[in-house]
N, C-alpha and C positions, 0 to 999 in steps of 0.2 A: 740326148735321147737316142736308143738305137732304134731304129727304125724295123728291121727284122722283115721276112716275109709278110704279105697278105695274109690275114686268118680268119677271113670270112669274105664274101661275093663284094665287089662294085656294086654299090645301090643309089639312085640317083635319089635327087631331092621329091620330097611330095609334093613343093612347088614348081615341079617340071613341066612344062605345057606336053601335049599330045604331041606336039614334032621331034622334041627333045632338041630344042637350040637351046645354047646356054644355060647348060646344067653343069651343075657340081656334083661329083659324086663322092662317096663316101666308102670308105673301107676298116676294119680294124686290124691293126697292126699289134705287134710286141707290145709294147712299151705306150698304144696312144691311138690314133687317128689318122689315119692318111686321107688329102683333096686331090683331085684331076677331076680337070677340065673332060665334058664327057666327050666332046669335039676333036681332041688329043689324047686318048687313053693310051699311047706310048710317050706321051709326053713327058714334064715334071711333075712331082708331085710333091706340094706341102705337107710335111709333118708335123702335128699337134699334139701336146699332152692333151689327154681328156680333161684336168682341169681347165688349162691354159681354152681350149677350143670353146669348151662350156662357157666361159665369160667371155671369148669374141662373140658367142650366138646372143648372149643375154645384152651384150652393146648393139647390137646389130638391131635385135628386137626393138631395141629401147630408141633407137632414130641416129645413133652417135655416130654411125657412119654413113648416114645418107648426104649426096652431092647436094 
């Protein structure tokens, strides 16, 4: 996937508390979805296809990756 410039703002989660610790944010990209840490916004950032991201959220939802 390439990854490509930002093509729209940093948007943090709607489950973000009012302090903003440990947030994920969210971008669109070329090709898919960009994550950073909102703690590190010069940091890494994970690239997703939109499919591929779609079905981590719908795991996530579902319990399949809780500790």
């Amino acid at each position: 996937m390439t990854i490509g410039p930002v093509t729209t703002s940093w948007r943090k989660s709607s489950y973000s508390g009012s302090a903003g610790d440990d947030c994920v944010e969210l971008a669109g990209a070329v090709d898919g979805v960009l994550l950073r840490d909102s703690k590190d916004p010069d940091g890494p950032k994970l690239a997703f296809g939109r499919v591929v991201l779609a079905a981590l959220a719908d795991e996530i939802r579902a319990g399949r990756h809780d500790l």
